[in-house]
N, C-alpha and C positions, 0 to 999 in steps of 0.2 A: 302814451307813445313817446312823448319826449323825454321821458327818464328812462325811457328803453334807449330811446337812440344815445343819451347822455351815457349811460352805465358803456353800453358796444363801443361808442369812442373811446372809453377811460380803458376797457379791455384792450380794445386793437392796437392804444398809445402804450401802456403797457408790455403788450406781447411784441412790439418793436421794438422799444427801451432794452428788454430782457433781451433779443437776440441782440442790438446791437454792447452789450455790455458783455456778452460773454467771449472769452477772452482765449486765444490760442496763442500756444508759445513754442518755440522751438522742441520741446519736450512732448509738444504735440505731432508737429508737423512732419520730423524731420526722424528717418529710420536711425534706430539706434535712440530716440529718445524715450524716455519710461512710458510716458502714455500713447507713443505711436501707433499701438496694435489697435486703438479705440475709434482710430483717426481713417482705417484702411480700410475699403470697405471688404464684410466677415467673408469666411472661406471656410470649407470644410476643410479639415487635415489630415493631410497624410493621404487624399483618395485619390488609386491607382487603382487598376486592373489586376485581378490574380485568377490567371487562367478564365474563365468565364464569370466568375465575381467582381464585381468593384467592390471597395472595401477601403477603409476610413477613419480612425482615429477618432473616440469622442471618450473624455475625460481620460480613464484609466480601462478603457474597454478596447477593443479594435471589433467593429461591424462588418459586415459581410452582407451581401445579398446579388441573385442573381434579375437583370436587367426587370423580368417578366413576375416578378417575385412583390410580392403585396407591400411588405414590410421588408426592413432589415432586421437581422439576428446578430447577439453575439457572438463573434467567434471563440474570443475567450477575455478576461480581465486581468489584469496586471496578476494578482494574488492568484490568477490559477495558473499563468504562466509561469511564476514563481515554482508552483506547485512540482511541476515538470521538471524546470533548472536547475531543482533540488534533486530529485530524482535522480535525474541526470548527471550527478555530480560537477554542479554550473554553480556558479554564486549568482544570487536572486539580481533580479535588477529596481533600483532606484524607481523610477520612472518609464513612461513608454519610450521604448528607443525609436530613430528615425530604424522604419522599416523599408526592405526592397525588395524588387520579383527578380529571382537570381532566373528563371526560365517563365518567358510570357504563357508559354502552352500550358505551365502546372501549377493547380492552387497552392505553391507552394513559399509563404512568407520567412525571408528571412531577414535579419539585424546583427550586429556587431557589438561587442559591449567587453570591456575587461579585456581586451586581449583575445576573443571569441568570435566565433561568427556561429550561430544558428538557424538550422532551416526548420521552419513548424507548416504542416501540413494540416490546412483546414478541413479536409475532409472528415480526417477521423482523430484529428485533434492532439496529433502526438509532436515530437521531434523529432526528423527522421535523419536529420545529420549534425553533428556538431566538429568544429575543428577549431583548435588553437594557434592563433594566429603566433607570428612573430610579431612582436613589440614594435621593433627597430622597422616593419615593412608600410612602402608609404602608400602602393598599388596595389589593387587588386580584381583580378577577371577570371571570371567563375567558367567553367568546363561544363555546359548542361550536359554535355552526353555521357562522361563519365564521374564527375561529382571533383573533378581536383582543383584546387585553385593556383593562379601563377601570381605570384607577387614580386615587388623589387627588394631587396635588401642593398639600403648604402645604393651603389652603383650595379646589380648584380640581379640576376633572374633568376626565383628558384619556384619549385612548385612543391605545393601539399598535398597528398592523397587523400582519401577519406579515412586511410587505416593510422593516419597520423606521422606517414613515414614523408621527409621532406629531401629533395634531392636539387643542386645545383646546378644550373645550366650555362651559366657564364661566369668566368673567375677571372676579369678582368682585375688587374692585381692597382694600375696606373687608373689615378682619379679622376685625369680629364677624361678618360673613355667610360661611359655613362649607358647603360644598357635598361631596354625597358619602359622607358618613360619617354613623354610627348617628346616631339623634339622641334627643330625649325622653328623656335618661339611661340608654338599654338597656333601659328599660323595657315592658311589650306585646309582648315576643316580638322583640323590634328588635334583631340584629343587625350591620346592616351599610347602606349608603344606595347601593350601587348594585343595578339590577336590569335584565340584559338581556331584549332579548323572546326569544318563544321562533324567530325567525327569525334574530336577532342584525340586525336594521334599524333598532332605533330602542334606545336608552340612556334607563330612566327613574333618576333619582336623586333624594336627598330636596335641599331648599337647608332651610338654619338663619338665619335672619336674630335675631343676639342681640344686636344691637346695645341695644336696651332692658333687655338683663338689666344689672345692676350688676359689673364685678368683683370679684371675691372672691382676695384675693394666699394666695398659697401661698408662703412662705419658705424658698429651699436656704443651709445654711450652708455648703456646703462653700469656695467661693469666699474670700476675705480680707476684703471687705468681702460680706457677705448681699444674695442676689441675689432680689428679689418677681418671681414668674410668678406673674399673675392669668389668672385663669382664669373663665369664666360657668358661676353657680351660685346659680339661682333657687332660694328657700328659702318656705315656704308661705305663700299670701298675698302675695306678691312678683310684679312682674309677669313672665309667662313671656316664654319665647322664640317666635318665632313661625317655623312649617315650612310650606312648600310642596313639591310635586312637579314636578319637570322630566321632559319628555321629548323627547330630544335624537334626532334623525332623520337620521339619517347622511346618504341620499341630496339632503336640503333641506341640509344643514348650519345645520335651525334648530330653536329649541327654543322649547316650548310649555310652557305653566304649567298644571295643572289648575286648573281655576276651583271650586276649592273651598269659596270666599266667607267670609262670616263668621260667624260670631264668628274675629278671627284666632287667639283663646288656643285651640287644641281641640289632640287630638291624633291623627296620620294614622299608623294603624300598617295593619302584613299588608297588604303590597304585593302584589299578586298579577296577573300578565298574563293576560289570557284567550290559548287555545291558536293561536287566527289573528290575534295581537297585536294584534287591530283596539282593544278596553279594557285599561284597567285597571282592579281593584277595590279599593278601600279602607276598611278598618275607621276609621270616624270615632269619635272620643268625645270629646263636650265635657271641658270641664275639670271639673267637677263627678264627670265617672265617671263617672256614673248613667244615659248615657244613650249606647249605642254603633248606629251607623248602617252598613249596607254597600250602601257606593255605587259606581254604574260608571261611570265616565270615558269619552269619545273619547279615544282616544291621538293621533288626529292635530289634533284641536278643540282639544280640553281641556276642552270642553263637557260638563256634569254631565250622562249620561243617566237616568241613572234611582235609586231607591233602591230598595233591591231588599225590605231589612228594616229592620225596628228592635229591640233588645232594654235593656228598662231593668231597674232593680235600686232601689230604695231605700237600698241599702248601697252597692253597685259593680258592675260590668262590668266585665270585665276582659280582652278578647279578648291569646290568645296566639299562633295559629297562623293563616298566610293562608289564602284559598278553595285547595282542592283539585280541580282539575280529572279527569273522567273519561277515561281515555283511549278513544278510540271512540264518543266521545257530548259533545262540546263547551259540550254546553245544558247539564249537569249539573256539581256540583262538590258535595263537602264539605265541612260546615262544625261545627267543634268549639264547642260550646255549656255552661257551666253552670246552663241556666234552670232546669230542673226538679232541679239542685242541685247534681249531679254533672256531671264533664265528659265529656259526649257527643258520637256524631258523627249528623250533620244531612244529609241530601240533598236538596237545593234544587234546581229550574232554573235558569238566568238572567232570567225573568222574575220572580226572588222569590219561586216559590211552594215552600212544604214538601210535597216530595214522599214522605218517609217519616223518621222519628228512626232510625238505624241501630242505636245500642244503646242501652239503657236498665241501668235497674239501682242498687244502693247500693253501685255503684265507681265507679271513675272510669279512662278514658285515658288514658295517661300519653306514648305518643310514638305517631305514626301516620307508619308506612315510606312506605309507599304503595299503587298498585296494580298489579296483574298486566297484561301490555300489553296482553288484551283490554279492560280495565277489569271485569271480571268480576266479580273479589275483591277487597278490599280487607286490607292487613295492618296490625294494629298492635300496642303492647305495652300491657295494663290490669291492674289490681288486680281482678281477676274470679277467683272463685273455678275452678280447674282442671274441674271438673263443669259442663258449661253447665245440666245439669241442679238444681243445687244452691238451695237457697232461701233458702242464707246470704247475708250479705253479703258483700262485699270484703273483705281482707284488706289495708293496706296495708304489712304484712310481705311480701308475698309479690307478684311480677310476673312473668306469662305472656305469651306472644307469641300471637297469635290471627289465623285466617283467617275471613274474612266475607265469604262469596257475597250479595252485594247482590240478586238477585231474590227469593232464598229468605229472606232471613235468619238463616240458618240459622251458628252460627260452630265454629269449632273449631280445639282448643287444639294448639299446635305443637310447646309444649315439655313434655316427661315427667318432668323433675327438680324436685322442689318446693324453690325458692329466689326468689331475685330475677335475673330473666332480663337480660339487655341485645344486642338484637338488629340486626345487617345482612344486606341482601338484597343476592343480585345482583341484576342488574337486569333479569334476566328474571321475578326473583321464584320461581325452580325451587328453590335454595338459599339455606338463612340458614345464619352463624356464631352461632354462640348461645354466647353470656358468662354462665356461671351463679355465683352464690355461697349458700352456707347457711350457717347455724352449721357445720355438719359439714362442707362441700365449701370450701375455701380458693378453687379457681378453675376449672372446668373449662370449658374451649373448645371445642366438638364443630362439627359438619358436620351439617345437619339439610333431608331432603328436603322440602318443603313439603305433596306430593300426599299424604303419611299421616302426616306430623311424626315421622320416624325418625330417630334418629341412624345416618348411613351412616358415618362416621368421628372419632374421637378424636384432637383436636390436640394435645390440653394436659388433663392432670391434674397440679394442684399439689398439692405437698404441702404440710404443714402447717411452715410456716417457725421454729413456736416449739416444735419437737420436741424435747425432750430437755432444755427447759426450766420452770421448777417454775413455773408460771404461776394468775393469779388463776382464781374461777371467776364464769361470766358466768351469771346468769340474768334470763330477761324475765320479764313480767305485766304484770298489767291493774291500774290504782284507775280507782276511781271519781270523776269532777269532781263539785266545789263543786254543779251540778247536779240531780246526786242520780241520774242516769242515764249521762252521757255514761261508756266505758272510754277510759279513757287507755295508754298504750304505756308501761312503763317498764325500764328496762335495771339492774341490781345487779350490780359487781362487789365481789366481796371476795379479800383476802387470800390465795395458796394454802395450806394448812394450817389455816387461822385456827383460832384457839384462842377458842371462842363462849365462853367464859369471861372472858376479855377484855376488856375496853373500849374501842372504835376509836374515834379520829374519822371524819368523815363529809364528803363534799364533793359537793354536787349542782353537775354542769355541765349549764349550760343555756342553750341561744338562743331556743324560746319564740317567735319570731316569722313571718312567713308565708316559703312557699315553701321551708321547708327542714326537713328530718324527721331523727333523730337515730336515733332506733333501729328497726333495720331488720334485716329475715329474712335478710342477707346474712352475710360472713364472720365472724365474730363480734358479730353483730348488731351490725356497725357500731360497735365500739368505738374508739377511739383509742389513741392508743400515749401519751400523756401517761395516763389511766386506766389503763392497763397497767404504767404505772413506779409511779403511786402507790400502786395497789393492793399492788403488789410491795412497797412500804414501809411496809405497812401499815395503809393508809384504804382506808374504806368507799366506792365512785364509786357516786353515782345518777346517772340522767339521764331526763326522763319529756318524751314529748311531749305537751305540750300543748293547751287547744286555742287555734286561729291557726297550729297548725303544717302543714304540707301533707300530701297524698292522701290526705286523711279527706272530704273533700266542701265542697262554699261554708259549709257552717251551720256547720260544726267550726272552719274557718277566720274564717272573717268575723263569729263572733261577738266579735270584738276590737273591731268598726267603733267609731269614736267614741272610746274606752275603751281608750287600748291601755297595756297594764299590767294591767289590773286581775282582768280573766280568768285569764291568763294566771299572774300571779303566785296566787292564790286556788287553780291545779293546781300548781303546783311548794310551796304549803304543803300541799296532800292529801299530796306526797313525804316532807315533812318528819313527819310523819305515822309512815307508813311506817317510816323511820327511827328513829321516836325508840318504835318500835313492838319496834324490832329488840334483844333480849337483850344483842348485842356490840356496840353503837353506844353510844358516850357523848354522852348529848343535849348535853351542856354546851361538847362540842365540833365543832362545825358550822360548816361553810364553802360560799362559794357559788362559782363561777369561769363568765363565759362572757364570749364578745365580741359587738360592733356590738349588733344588737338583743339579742343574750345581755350587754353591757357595760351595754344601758341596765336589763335583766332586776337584774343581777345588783346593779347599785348601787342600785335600787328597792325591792329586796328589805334588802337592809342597811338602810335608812333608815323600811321601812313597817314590818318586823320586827324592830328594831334589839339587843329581848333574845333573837332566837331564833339569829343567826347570828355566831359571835363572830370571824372574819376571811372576807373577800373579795378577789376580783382582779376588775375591769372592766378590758377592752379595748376601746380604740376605742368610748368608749358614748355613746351619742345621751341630751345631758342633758334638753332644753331641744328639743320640735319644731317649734316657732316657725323653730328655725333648720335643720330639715332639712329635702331638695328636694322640690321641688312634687309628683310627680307620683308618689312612694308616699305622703309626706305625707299630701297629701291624700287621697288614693285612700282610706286607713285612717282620718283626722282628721277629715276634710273641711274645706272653707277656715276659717282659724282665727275668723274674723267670723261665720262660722256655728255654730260650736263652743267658743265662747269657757270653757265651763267645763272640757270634754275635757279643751283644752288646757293648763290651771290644773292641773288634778289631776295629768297626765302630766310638771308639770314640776317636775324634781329639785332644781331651785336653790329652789325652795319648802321641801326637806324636809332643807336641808345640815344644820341643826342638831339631824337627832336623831340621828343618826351616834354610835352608841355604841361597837361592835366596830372592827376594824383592816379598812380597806380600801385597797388599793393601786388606782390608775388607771395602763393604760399608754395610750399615745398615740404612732401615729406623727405625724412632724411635716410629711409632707407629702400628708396623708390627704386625698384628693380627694372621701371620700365622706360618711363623719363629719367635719367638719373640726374641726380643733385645739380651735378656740374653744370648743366645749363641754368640756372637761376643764378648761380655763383657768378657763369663769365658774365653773364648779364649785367650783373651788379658792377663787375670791375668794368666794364664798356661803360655805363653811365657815369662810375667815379672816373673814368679818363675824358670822358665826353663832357661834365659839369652838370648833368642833371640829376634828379633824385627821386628815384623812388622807395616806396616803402617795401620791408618785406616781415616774409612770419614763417617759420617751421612746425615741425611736430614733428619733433620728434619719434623716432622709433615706426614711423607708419609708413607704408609702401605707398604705392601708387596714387591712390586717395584715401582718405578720413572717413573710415567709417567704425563700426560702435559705436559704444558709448562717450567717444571725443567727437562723434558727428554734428550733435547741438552745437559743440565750443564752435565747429568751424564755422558754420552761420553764424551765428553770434558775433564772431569776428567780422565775418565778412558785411554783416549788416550793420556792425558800428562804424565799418569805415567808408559804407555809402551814408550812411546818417550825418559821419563828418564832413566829407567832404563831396556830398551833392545835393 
C-alpha cells in the first residue's frame, strides 16, 4: 500500500509539473495568431438555416438535415459542386466558399467566388441561378421576389437581372455625392443603403451628398513617394453631410426623392417598407439627438404622409432597429423603444396610435428574430430574468430567447441552460439553433423545438480547449459606483497557484464607453487571451464595467451625457479600490491598458491620477473631441457651442503636463475612425508641457491591429508593462 500511495504521488507531482510547464504564447492566445483556432473553444461551421434545413460545412462536404431528421446527409461535396460549375460554364472553385441564404423561406444556398454569385438548390441538387457580378461592385442585396440584385459601382447604383442585362440607376457624375452605401458613419442601426420592396418593384437607397464636408487625407506609405486618400469626415460642430432617400421604380425607370424638407443636417435612419410597398417609414432625428420622429412617405410621391410619433429625451434618442411589421395584419408593426428607460418593444398601428408596450421591465432587449407567419408570437433575445414570474431585475450577465403571444401577453422562456444564449430561427419559426456559453459551458449548440423550448438535439458540445493547462482563476462581483448605489460588473483574474503572500502587480483593462460590455456570463466571463497570458506571468487583470457601458439600461449608460470621462473614470477608481484592497496586489504597482474609447479611458486616467498608476498602454485614443465625428460626438457631447466646458474638461491636451508614470500610445496610421492626429497633438502638448511619453505606430492599419500583426501588438504591449511595472 505504500508503494501505491508512493507511485500516485510521483503521478499527481508529475501531472502538475506537466500542466504547469506547458506553455501559451501570443500565437496562442491572441486571434490572428497561427495556433489561435486550438485555443477557441470548437464550432460547427458555416451552420445556418436554409428554409427548414440547418446546414453546415464539415471538411469539403456541406450537410444538411431537417430538425426531426435522425442523421445529417450530404448535400453535396466540393468535387460534385465542381461538377455542376463545369457544366455550367463556372470555373470550379478552390475550396468551400463562405456560403449564404439569399431567401430564409427557400432551401436555396448561395456563394460568390471569381466575380460570380450562385444560387444551388438543395432539393434537387441543381444551380438554379447564376450571375456575373461586376468586379469594381462593393454592395450587394438580393431581390427574393424577382431574382435581381442591386449593387454599388464607385459611387453609383445599378441592378442585374437574372438574364444578365444590368441597368443604372444613379449617375451621380460629382464624387462627394455617394449613393448606395451605409451612411451617417454606421451609426442608428445603419448598415447598409440599399433597401428592396417587398415585391421587388421599386429600389429605395440612401444618396450622401458630402460635398460640404471638408477632406480629411489619410497617408499610405507604402508607395515610394506617400500617397494622401482623403476621405469625408465631419468632426463635431463641423458641417455634416447631408442624406436623402431614393426610390428607384423599375417599371417608370424613374426615381423619386422623399421630400424630407428641412433642416438638411438631421439624420434618416430604420428604413422600413410597409408590406404592399405602397410607404416607406423613417426614423428622423435632428442633429441635436434629442428629438426622433417616425414618418411615412408615398413611395411613388415621395410626398410626407404622415408622422406617425415623436419621442424626445433631454439627453439622446437613439433609434436602432426599423418598424417591424405584422405578418397577417399590415396596419400593425413594432417598435423598440428606451423611453421608459429600458429597451422595449411597442405595438403601434399605422395611424400612430400605441396600441399596447409589449414588454416592460428593468431589462432590456437585446435582438428581436421576428415573428411566426401567423404573426401570432413574436420572438426575441433579452436580459429577463429566466422566471417570468421573478421580481428581480435583468441580469446583464445572462441572455434568454423568449416567445411572446401578442394577444395574451403572456411570454415564455425558450432556453433552459443558464448562460448567455445567441439565437436563429427557421423561418417558420418551429425551430431555433441556440449558441450557449457560461463560465462552465465553452459552447454548446443544441436544436430547440419552439412549442415547449426543448432541446430535441445536440450539435456541438465543446470542450474546454485549456484542459490540461495550469490556467489563471477568474472570478466576477459587484462594487459599488461613486453613486453610492449603482452595482457595477467586475471580472478578477489572478495567477494560477498565486502565492497570496506575494506582491503582484495589477493592470485594469478598460473601455468604459457605450455599446460595449466586457464582462459577461459567457465562456469565461468573457475574458481575453492577452489577460490569460498575463495573468499566467504573473499580474493581477481587473476589468469593471462601468457606468456608460451597455445592457444596463439608458440611466446606466447615458449618465456619461455631457461629461464623458468623468463617470466613468470615478468607477474604474472604486476598481482601483478593490485592488489596492487586495493582500497580493502591490499598490505601488499598477497599470491601466485599453483602446479607442478605452485609449481615451486609459490616458485620462494616467494624467487625472497620475500618482496612482505607474505605466500605461493607449490604443487608438480619442484625445481631443473637438476632433471626433459628429454623430456619437455629439450624441454624448452635444454640439461643442453648446457644451463648451464638457468639452474643456474632456480634453487631454489640457492635461499633457501632469503625466507622471510611463505611458506608451499606439496608433494606427491609417485609422479612419480615431484619426492619427490625436496622438500627434498629444505628443506636441507633452513636448510644450516637458513630459514624456512613449509612443508606437503600425503602420498601414486602421482602427485597430488585427491579423496576423495582432501577436506583435501584444508582444509590444506586454514588453512595455514588463519594463516599466
Amino acid at each position: 500500500m505504500k508503494k501505491i500511495y508512493v507511485l500516485l504521488c510521483l503521478a499527481l507531482f508529475a501531472t502538475q509539473m506537466s500542466a504547469q510547464e506547458k506553455t501559451l504564447t501570443f500565437q496562442d492566445l491572441i486571434p490572428g495568431g497561427r495556433n489561435n483556432h486550438r485555443f477557441v473553444p470548437k464550432n460547427i461551421r458555416q451552420l445556418q438555416w436554409c428554409g427548414d434545413f440547418y446546414t453546415y460545412v464539415k471538411g469539403d462536404s456541406l450537410l444538411m438535415a431537417k430538425p426531426t431528421d435522425a442523421s445529417e446527409q450530404v448535400a453535396f461535396t466540393r468535387a460534385g459542386l465542381n461538377d455542376r460549375l463545369v457544366a455550367a460554364g463556372l470555373p470550379e472553385i478552390s475550396s468551400m466558399p463562405a456560403f449564404f441564404v439569399p431567401d430564409a423561406s427557400a432551401p436555396v444556398m448561395a456563394f460568390r467566388y471569381k466575380g460570380n454569385q450562385v444560387h444551388y438548390d438543395l432539393r434537387n441538387g441543381e444551380i438554379v441561378a447564376k450571375y456575373t457580378l461586376d468586379p469594381t461592385g462593393s454592395r450587394w442585396e438580393y431581390d427574393k421576389a424577382n431574382g435581381r440584385i442591386a449593387f454599388t459601382r464607385e459611387n453609383k447604383v445599378c441592378i442585374l437581372s437574372p438574364d444578365g442585362t444590368t441597368e443604372t440607376v444613379t449617375n451621380e457624375r460629382d464624387k462627394g455625392i455617394v449613393c448606395g452605401t451605409a451612411v451617417h458613419q454606421n451609426e442608428f442601426g445603419i448598415h447598409k443603403g440599399l433597401f428592396w420592396s417587398p415585391d421587388g418593384a421599386a429600389l429605395a437607397f440612401y444618396r450622401m451628398d458630402e460635398t460640404m464636408v471638408a477632406d480629411y487625407p489619410i497617408v499610405h506609405v507604402d508607395a515610394r513617394i506617400a500617397r494622401a486618400e482623403p476621405f469625408k469626415y465631419p468632426m463635431a460642430g463641423m458641417k455634416s453631410h447631408e442624406v436623402t432617400v431614393g426610390v428607384y421604380h423599375l417599371s417608370t425607370k424613374q426615381t423619386v426623392r422623399l421630400k424630407t424638407g428641412l433642416p438638411k443636417e438631421k439624420y434618416l435612419t430604420n428604413i422600413a417598407w410597409s408590406p404592399d410597398a405602397k410607404s416607406i417609414y423613417l426614423a428622423e432625428l435632428n442633429r441635436g439627438q434629442d428629438t426622433c420622429r417616425l414618418v411615412r412617405y408615398n413611395a411613388r410621391t415621395g410626398q410626407r404622409e404622415a408622422e406617425l410619433f415623436v419621442e424626445t429625451n433631454a439627453r439622446y434618442v437613439e433609434p436602432q432597429a426599423p418598424a417591424l411589421f405584422r405578418p397577417g395584419n399590415p396596419r400593425q408593426f413594432v417598435w423598440q423603444s428606451q423611453r421608459d428607460g429600458f429597451n422595449h418593444l411597442c405595438l403601434y398601428d399605422t395611424d400612430g396610435k400605441l396600441l399596447k408596450q409589449l414588454t416592460s421591465g428593468r431589462w432590456i432587449v437585446k435582438e428581436v428574430l421576428g415573428f411566426d407567419a401567423k404573426g401570432e408570437n413574436l420572438f426575441f433575445t433579452a436580459t429577463a430574468p429566466r422566471d417570468v414570474h421573478s421580481k428581480e431585475d435583468g441580469s446583464a450577465l445572462e441572455t434568454y430567447a423568449w416567445r411572446l403571444h401578442l394577444k395574451t401577453g403572456k411570454r415564455f422562456c425558450l432556453t433552459e441552460k443558464k448562460g448567455m444564449h445567441g439565437i436563429s430561427a427557421n423561418a417558420a419559426y418551429t425551430y431555433l439553433i441556440d449558441r450557449v456559453s457560461s463560465p462552465e459551458i465553452p459552447r454548446d449548440i443544441d436544436l430547440v423545438r419552439v412549442n415547449d423550448g426543448r432541446t430535441v438535439k445536440s450539435l456541438l458540445s465543446a470542450k474546454d480547449p485549456f484542459a490540461g493547462y495550469d490556467m489563471p482563476t477568474i472570478r466576477t462581483g459587484t462594487l459599488t459606483a461613486t453613486d453610492g448605489k449603482t452595482p457595477l460588473h467586475y471580472r478578477l483574474v489572478t495567477p494560477p497557484g498565486m502565492d497570496e503572500m506575494k506582491k503582484h502587480p495589477a493592470i485594469i483593462y478598460v473601455y468604459g464607453g457605450p455599446h460595449a460590455q466586457l464582462v459577461t456570463g459567457g465562456w469565461m466571463n468573457g475574458v481575453g487571451g492577452w489577460d490569460l497570458y498575463m495573468a499566467r506571468k504573473g499580474y493581477v487583470m481587473l476589468t469593471i464595467d462601468g457606468r456608460g457601458s451597455a445592457n444596463r439600461g439608458f440611466e446606466f449608460e447615458s449618465v456619461i451625457h455631457r461629461n464623458l470621462g468623468e463617470a466613468e473614470m470615478a468607477d474604474q477608481m472604486k476598481g482601483v479600490e478593490l485592488l489596492k484592497s487586495l493582500p497580493y496586489v502591490d499598490r505601488e504597482r499598477l497599470g491601466v491598458h485599453g483602446w479607442s474609447y478605452g485609449g481615451f479611458m486609459t490616458t485620462n486616467l494616467m494624467l487625472t491620477h497620475p500618482d496612482v498608476f505607474k505605466a500605461g498602454v493607449a490604443g487608438g485614443p480619442v484625445i481631443d473631441w473637438h476632433r471626433y465625428e459628429i454623430m456619437y460626438g455629439e450624441r454624448y457631447m452635444d454640439h461643442p457651442k453648446e457644451n463648451p466646458e464638457g468639452y474643456e474638461k474632456a480634453n487631454l491636451l489640457r492635461k499633457a503636463g501632469n503625466l507622471k508614470g510611463r505611458l506608451l500610445l499606439i496608433h494606427g496610421t491609417t485609422d479612419p475612425v480615431v484619426v492619427w492626429q490625436h496622438s500627434q497633438l498629444f505628443l506636441k502638448a507633452c513636448i510644450d508641457a516637458g513630459t514624456f511619453p512613449d509612443y508606437f505606430v503600425y503602420p498601414g492599419h486602421p482602427h485597430n491591429v488585427v491579423g496576423k500583426d495582432r501577436p506583435h501588438l501584444y508582444e509590444k504591449i506586454t514588453r512595455y508593462f514588463e519594463d516599466h511595472l
